[in-house]
C-alpha positions as CSV (number, residue, x, y, z in Angstrom):
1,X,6.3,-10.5,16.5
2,X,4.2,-8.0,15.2
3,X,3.9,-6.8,11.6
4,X,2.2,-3.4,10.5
5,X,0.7,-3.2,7.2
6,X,-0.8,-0.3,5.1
7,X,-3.0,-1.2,1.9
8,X,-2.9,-0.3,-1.5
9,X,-5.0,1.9,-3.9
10,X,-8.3,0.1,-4.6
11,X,-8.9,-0.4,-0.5
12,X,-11.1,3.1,-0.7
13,X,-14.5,3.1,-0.7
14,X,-17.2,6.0,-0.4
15,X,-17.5,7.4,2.9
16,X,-14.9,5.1,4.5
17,X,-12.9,8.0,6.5
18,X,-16.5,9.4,8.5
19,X,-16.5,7.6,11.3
20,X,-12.7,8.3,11.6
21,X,-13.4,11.9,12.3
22,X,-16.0,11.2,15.1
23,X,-12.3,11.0,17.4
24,X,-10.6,13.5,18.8
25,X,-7.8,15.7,16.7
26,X,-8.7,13.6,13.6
27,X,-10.4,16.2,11.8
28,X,-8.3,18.8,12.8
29,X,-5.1,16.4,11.5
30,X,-7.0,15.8,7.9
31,X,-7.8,19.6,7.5
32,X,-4.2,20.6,8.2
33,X,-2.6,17.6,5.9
34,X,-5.5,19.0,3.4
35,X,-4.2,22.4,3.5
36,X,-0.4,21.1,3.0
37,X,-1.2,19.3,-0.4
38,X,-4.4,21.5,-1.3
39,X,-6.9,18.0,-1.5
40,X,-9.7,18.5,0.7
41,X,-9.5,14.8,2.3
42,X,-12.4,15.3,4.7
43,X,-15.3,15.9,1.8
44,X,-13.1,13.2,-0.4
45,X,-13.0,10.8,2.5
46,X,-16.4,11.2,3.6
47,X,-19.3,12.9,0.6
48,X,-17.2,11.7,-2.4
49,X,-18.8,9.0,-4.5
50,X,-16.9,5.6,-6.0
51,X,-16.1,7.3,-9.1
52,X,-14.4,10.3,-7.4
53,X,-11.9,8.7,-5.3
54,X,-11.2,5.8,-7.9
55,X,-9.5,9.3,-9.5
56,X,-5.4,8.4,-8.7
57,X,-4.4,11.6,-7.4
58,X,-7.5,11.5,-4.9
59,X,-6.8,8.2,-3.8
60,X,-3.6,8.1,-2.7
61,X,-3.4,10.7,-0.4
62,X,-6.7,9.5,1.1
63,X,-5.2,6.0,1.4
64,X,-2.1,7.7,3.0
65,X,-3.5,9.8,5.4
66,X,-6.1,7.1,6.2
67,X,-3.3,4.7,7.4
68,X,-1.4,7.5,9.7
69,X,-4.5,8.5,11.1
70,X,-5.5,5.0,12.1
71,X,-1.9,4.3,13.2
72,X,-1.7,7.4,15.5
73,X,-5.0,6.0,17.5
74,X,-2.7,3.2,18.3
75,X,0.8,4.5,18.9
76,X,1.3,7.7,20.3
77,X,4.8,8.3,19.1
78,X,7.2,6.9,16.8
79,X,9.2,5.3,19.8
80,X,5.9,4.0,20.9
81,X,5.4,2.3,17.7
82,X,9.0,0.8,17.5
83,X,8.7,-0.6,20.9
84,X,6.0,-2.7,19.5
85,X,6.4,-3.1,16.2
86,X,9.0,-5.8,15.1
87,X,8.3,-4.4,10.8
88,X,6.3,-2.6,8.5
89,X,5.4,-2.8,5.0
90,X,3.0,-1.1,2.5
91,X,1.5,-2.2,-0.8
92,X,2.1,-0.1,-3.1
93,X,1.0,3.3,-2.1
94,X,0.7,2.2,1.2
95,X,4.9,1.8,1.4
96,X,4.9,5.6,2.0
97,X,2.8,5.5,5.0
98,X,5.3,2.9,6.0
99,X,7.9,5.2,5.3
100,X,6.2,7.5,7.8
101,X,5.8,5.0,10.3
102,X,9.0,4.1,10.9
103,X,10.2,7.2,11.0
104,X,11.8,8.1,7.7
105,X,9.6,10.3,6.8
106,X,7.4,12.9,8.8
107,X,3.6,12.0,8.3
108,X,3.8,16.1,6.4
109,X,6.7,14.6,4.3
110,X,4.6,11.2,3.3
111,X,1.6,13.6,2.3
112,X,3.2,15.9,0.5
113,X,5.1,13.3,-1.6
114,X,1.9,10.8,-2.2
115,X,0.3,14.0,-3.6
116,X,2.7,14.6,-5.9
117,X,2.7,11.0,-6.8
118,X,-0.8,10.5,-7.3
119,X,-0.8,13.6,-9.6
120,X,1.9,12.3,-11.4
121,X,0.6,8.8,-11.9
122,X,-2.5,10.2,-12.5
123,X,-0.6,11.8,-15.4
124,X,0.7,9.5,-16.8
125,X,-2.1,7.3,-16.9
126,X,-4.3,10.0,-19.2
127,X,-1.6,8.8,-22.0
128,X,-3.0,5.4,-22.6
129,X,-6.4,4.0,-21.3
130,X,-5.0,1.6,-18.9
131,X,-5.9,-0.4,-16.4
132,X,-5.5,-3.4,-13.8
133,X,-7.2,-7.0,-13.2
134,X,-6.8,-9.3,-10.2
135,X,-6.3,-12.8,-11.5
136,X,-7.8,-15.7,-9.2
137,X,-6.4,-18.8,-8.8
138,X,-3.3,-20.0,-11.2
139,X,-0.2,-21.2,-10.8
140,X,2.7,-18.4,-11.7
141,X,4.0,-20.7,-14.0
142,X,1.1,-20.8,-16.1
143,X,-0.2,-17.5,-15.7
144,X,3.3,-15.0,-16.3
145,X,4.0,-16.9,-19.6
146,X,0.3,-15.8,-20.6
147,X,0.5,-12.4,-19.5
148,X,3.3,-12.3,-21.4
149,X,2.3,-13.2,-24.4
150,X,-0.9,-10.9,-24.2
151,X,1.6,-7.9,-23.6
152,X,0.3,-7.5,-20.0
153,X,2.7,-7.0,-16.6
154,X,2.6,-8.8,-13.4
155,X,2.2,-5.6,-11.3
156,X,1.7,-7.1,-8.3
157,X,2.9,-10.7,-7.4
158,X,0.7,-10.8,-4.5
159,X,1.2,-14.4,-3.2
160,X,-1.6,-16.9,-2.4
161,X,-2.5,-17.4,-5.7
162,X,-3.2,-13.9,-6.9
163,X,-1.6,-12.2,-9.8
164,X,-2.4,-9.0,-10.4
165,X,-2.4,-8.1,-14.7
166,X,-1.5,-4.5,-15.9
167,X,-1.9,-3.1,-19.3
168,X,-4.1,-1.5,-22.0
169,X,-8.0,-2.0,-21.8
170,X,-7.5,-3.4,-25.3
171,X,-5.0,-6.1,-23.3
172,X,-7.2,-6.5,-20.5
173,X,-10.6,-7.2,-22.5
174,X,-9.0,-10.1,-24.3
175,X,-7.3,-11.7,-20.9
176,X,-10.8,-11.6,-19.5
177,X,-12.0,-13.7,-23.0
178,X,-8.7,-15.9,-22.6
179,X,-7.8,-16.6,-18.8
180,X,-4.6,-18.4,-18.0
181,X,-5.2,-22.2,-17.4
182,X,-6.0,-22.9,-13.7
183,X,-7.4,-19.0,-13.0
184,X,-11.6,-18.7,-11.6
185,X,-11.8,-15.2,-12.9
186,X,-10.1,-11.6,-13.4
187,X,-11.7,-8.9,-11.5
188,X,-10.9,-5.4,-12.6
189,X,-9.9,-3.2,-10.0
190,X,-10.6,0.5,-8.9
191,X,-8.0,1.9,-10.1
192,X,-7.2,4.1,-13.2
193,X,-4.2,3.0,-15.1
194,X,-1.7,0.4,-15.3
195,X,0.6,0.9,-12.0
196,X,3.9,-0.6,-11.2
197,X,4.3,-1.0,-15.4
198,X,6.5,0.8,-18.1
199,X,3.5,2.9,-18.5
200,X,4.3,4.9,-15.3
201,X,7.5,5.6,-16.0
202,X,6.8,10.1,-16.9
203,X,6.0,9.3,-13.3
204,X,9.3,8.7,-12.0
205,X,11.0,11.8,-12.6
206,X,8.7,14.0,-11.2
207,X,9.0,11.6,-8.0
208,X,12.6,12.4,-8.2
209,X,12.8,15.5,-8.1
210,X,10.4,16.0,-5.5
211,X,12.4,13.6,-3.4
212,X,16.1,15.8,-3.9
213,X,15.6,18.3,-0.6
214,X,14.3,15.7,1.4
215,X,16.8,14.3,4.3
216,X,15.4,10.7,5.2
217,X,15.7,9.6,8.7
218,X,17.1,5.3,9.0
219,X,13.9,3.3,9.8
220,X,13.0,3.0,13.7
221,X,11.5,-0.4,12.5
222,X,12.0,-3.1,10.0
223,X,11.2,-1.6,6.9
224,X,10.6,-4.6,4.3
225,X,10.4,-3.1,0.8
226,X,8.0,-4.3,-2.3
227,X,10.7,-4.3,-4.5
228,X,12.3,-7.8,-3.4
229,X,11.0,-8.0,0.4
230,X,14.1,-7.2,1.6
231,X,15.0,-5.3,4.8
232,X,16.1,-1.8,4.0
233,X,17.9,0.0,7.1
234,X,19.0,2.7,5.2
235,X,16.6,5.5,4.9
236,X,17.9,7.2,1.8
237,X,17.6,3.7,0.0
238,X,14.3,3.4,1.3
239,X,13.0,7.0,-0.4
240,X,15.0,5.8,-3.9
241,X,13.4,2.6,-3.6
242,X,9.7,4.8,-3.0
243,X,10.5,6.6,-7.0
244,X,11.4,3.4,-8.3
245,X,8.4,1.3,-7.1
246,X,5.8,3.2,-9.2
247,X,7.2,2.1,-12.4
248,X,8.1,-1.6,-11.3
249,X,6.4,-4.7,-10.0
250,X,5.4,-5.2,-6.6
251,X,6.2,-8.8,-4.8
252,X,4.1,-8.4,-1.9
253,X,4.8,-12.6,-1.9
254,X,8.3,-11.8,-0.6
255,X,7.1,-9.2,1.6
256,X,5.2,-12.3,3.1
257,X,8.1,-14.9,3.1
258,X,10.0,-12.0,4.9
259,X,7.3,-11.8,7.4
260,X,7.9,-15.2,8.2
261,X,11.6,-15.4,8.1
262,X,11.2,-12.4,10.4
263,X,9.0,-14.8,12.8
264,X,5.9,-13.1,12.4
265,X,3.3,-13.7,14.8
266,X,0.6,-10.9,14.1
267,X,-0.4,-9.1,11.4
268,X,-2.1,-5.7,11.8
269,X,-3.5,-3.7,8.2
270,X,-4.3,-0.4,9.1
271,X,-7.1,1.4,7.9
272,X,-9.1,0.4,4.9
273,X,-8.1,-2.6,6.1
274,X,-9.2,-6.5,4.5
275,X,-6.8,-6.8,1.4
276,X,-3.8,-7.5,2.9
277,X,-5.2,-9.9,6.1
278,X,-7.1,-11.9,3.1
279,X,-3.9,-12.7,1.2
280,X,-2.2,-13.8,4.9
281,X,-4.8,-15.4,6.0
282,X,-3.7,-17.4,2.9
283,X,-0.2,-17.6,2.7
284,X,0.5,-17.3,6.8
285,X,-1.7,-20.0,8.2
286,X,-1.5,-19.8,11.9
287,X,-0.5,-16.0,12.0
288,X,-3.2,-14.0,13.5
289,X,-4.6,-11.2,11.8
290,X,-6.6,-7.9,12.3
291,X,-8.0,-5.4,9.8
292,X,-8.6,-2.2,10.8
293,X,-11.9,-1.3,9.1
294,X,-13.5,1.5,11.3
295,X,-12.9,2.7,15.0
296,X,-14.8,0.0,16.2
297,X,-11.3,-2.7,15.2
298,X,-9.3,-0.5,17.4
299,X,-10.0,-2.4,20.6
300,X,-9.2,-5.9,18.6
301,X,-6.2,-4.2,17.0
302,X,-5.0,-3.3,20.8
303,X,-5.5,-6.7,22.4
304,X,-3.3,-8.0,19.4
305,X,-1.0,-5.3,19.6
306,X,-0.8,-6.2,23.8
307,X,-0.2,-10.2,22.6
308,X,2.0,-9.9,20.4
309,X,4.5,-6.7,20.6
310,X,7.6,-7.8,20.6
311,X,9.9,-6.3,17.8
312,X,12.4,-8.1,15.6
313,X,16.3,-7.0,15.2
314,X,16.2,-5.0,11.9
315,X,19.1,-6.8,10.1
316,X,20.5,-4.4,7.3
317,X,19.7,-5.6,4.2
């Protein structure tokens, strides 16, 4: 059974959509999504430096439209895709390309909403210099009861021994001088502010409201949330679920134990691909895995599309 993944914010790098536009329609797609949410996502996905797209509300529609435009070389319709596709997931960011994908959303409807929610998180994190660090190694029982008592969150509980720590700089700094006993190192991460924390919680209410006219469509394909890695069939839960997530943790770990209770056979990360097949190459020994890093995966990502397409139920959750 095949699994469809879309990464999170920090997967950007300079440059990473230009050999994306080289196919056909791609840069026609970008320029009409960038004229929908008034980003210009070809220069940012293509000219823009490190420090430029590390800016949230640049970011996440890049990552976004970087993940449809990857998926679309793949599937040609949404029925296409659920044919195949047995689930779909996102970290972070990347749940509302899911949301796309499986057909709650329209692709216009993901990109207009990740605008708003970059610019909104984005927002909220000019209140407080914040920030994020990826702790290596550790056993959750020894790191969350140091987090806690350095006032950082567990923003993401990413599985295969990586925590993810969320908080002030001030916090940050001194959990770099004082790592939890069995972690290698904390690496800070391109990203600017404290996600998935109480921190982003202005955030949530312009989310919101700019969810109240939309009409969500029930997934086409298993859509396995960050919020507990359950199943969610119905779409409307899926877009409250969407606001929620900015202000709360994300437990990509049960995203992965659903993979497997699912019976996951492949794993596919759409483009910026390599965060998400690291972490399973981990925790889903045996599963096999493809990152879609450039147009030159998408020959590997069809050969494991062609072995292993063979979709799950979608039990409601």
């Amino acid at each position: 059974m095949l699994v469809l993944v879309a990464p999170g914010q920090g997967a950007q790098t300079p440059g990473f959509l230009t050999p994306w536009l080289d196919l056909p329609g791609v840069e026609d797609r970008l320029r009409e999504w960038s004229a929908a949410i008034d980003l210009d996502l070809v220069h940012y996905g293509t000219n823009a430096d490190a420090d430029e797209i590390r800016d949230t509300a640049v970011a996440q529609p890049l990552l976004v439209a970087a993940a449809l435009l990857s998926a679309r070389q793949l599937f040609s319709t949404g029925e296409d895709l659920a044919a195949q596709v047995g689930a779909s997931a996102g970290h972070s960011v990347g749940e509302l390309a899911a949301a796309a994908l499986t057909g709650v959303l329209t692709d216009e409807e993901a990109m207009r909403l990740v605008r708003t929610r970059g610019l909104a998180m984005a927002e909220a994190a000019a209140v407080t210099p914040t920030g994020m660090s990826a702790l290596l190694g550790g056993a959750p029982e020894a790191v969350l009861p140091h987090l806690e008592k350095l006032g950082l969150t567990p923003a993401n509980v990413n599985g295969a021994g990586q925590i993810v720590a969320a908080g002030t700089l001030e916090q940050l700094a001194a959990l770099a001088e004082d790592l939890p006993e069995g972690t290698r190192k904390a690496i800070a991460l391109k990203v600017a502010g404290a996600f998935h924390t109480h921190h982003m919680a202005p955030a949530v209410s312009a989310l919101e409201a700019a969810v109240a006219q939309l009409s969500p469509a029930d997934p086409r394909t298993a859509y396995v949330s960050n919020k507990d890695g359950g199943v969610v069939a119905d779409g409307r839960e899926v877009v409250t679920r969407l606001v929620g997530q900015v202000a709360n943790p994300v437990r990509w770990d049960l995203c992965m134990e659903t993979f497997k209770e699912l019976g996951v056979t492949g794993i596919l990360e759409l483009s910026p691909g390599g965060t998400l097949v690291g972490l399973a190459k981990r925790a889903l020994p045996g599963v096999e895995t493809v990152a879609l890093k450039s147009p030159d995966d998408l020959d590997k990502a069809r050969a494991l599309i062609a072995e292993h397409a063979t979709p799950a139920a979608a039990p409601a959750e």
